[in-house]
C-alpha positions as CSV (number, residue, x, y, z in Angstrom):
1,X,0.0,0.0,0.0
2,X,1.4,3.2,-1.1
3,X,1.8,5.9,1.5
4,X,0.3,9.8,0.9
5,X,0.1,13.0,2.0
6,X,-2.3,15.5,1.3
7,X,-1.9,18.8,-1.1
8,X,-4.3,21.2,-1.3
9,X,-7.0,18.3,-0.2
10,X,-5.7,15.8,-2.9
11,X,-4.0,12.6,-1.7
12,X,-0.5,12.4,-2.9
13,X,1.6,9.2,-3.7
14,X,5.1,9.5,-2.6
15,X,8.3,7.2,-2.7
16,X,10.4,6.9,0.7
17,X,13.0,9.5,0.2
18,X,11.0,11.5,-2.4
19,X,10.3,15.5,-1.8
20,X,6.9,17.4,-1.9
21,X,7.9,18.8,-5.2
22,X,8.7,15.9,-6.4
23,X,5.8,13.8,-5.5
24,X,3.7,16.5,-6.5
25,X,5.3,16.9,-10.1
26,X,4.7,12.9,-10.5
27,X,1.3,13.1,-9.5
28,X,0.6,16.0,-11.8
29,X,0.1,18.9,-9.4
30,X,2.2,21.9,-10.3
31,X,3.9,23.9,-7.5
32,X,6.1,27.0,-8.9
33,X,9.9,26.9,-9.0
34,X,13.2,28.4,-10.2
35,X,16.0,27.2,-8.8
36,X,14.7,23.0,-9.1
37,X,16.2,20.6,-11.8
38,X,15.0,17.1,-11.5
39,X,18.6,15.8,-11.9
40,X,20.4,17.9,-9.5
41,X,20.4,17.8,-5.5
42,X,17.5,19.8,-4.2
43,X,18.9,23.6,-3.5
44,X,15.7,25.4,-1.9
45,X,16.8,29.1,-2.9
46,X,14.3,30.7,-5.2
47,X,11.9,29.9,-2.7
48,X,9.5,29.8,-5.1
49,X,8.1,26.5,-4.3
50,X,7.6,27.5,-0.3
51,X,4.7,25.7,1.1
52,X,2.8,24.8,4.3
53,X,3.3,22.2,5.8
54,X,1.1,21.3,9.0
55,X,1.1,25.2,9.3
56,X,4.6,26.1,8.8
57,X,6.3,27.2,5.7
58,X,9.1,25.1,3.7
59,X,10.8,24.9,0.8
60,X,9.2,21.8,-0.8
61,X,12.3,21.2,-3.0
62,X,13.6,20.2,0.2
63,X,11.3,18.9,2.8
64,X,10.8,14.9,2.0
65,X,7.5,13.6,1.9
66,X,5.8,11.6,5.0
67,X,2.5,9.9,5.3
68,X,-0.4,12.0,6.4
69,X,1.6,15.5,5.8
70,X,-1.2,18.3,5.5
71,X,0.4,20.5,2.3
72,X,-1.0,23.4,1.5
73,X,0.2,25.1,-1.8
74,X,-1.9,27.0,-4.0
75,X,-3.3,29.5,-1.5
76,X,-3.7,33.1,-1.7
77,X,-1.1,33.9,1.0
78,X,1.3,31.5,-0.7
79,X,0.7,32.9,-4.1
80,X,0.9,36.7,-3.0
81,X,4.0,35.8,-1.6
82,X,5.5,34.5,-5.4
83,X,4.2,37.2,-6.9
84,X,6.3,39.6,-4.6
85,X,9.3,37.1,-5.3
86,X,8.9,37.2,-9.3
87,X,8.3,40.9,-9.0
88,X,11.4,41.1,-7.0
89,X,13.3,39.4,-9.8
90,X,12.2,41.5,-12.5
91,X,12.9,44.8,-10.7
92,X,16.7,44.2,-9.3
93,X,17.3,42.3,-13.2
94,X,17.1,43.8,-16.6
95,X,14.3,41.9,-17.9
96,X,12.1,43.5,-21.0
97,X,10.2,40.4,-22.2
98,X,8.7,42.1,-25.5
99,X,12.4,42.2,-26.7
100,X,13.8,39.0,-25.5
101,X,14.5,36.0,-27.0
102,X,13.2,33.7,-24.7
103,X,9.7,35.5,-25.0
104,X,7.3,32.4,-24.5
105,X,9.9,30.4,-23.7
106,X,10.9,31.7,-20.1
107,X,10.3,29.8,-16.8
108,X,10.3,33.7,-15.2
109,X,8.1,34.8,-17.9
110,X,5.5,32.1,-17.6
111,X,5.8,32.0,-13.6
112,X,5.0,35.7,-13.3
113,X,1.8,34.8,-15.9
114,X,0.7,32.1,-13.8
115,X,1.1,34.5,-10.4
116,X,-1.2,37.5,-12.2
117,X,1.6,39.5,-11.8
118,X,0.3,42.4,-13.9
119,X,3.2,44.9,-12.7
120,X,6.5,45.4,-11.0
121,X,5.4,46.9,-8.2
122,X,8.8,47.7,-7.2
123,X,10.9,50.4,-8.4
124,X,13.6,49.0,-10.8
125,X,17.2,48.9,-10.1
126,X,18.7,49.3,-13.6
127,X,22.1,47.3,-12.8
128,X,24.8,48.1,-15.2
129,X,25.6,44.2,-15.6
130,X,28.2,43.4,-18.8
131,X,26.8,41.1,-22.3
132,X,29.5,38.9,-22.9
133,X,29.5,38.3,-26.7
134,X,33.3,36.6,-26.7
135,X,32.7,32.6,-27.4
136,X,31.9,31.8,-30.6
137,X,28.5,29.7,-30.4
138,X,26.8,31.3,-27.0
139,X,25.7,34.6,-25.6
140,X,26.1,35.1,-21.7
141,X,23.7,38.3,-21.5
142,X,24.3,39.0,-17.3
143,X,21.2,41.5,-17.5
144,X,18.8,38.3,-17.5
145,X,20.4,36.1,-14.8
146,X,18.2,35.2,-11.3
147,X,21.1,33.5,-10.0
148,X,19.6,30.2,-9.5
149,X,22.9,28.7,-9.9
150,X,21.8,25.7,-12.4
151,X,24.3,26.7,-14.8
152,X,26.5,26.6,-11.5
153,X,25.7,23.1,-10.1
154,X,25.3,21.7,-14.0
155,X,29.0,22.8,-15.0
156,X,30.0,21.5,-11.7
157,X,28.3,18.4,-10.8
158,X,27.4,17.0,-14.5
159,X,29.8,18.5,-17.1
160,X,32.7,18.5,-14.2
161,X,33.9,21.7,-15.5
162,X,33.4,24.4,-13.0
163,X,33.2,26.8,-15.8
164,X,30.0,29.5,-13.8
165,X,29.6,30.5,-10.3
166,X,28.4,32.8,-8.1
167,X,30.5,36.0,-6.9
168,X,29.8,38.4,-4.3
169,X,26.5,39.0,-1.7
170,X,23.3,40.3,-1.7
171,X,23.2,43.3,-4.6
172,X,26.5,42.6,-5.4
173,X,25.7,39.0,-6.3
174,X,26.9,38.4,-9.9
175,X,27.3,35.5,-12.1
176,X,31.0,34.9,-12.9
177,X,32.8,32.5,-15.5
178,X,36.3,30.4,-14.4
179,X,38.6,32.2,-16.8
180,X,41.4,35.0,-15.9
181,X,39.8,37.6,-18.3
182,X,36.5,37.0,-17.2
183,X,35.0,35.9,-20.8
184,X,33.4,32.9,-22.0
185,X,35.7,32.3,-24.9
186,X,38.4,31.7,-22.9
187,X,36.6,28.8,-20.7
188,X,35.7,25.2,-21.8
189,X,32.1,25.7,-22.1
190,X,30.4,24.2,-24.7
191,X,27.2,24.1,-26.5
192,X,26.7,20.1,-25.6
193,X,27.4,20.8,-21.9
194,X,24.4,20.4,-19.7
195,X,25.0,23.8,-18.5
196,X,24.1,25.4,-21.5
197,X,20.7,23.7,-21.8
198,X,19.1,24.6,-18.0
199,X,19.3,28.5,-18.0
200,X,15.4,29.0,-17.1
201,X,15.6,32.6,-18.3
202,X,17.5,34.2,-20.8
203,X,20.7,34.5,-19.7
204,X,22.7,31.5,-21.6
205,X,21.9,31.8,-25.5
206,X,22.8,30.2,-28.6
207,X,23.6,32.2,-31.2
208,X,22.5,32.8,-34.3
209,X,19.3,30.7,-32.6
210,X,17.6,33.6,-31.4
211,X,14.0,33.1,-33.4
212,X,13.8,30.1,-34.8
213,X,11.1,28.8,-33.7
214,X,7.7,32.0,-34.3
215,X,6.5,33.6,-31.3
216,X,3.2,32.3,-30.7
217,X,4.6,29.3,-31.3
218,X,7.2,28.5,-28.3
219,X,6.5,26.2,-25.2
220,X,4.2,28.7,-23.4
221,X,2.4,29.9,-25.8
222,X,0.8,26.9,-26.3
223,X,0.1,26.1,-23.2
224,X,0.7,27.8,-19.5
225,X,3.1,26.2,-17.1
226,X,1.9,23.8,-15.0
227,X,-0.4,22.6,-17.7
228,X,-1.0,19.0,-17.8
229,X,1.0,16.8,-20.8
230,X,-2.6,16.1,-22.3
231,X,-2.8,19.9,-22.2
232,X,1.1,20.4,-24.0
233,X,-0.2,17.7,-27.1
């Protein structure tokens, strides 16, 4: 007999070892994240994904799944408190989604849709952050990064390169490349490397790549995230 927990009043199916977010994703029930990849070690700071659990909040990236947890999720305290967070990412990040590449194909984008976040809210910072143009097949444009750190943990952990990480605190945070002269071109990164392929925003690009699949045509335009597969056919 399988064991459950509850999310939201559903019964959910978990594995021993297995995470809310995980359980939830295999069972089909959406909770929002950033910073998550499937096929790396659960990091918990987007925060995104923050939920109740028997009252108190966790990151469900995280927290492992236990029979007869009461989850709660999609609530409107929870969700007013992504909406602040994706606002919060827009605003201290130059992100202009009319004019970016990723336009319908952007985990921020789609998150901030699915959150009815209709404004900014927040005053914008307007960081002077660099666009590194130097290697030859990829764009690192510094303007778009949310410093989730998947390009970090997928150089690191999968290609076993070390080529991004993270420099700085707070404001100052920046995302930096393992080279003397601080430009791609002069690191190993390439376009097969894992860490090219889990930017969630805009930040990592292939060149000469930029439209080729139609606006109105990319992942989220067709459906919304979250959506079921049915819903994605």
């Amino acid at each position: 007999m399988s064991q459950t927990f509850t999310l939201d009043g559903r019964n959910i199916p978990f594995a021993d070892g297995q995470t809310i977010l995980d359980a939830a994703s295999a069972a089909g029930v959406f909770i929002p994240y950033l910073c998550h990849h499937p096929e790396f070690k659960p990091y918990g700071s987007c925060k995104l994904c923050t939920v109740k659990v028997n009252g108190r909040q966790t990151a469900s990236c995280t927290m492992r799944a236990a029979a007869g947890m009461v989850v709660e999720s999609d609530t409107e305290e929870l969700n007013a408190q992504r909406r602040a967070l994706v606002q919060m990412l827009f605003v201290e990040g130059n992100h202009f989604c009319p004019a970016c590449e990723r336009s319908g194909d952007c985990q921020l984008q789609a998150i901030a849709y699915r959150q009815g976040m209709m404004s900014p809210h927040f005053a914008h910072f307007f960081p002077n952050r660099a666009v590194d143009a130097s290697h030859p097949d990829a764009l690192l444009e510094l303007n778009r990064c949310i410093f989730c750190t998947l390009c970090v943990r997928a150089s690191r952990d999968v290609d076993g390169k070390d080529v991004f990480a993270l420099s700085g605190r707070g404001i100052r945070t920046r995302l930096t490349v393992n080279a003397k002269s601080g430009r791609l071109a002069d690191t190993d990164f390439e376009l097969t490397d894992k860490a090219a392929q889990v930017c969630p925003v805009g930040a990592i690009l292939r060149k000469r790549e930029g439209f080729a699949v139609p606006i109105g045509q990319r992942r989220y335009d067709k459906a919304p995230i979250g959506a079921t597969e049915e819903a994605l056919k």
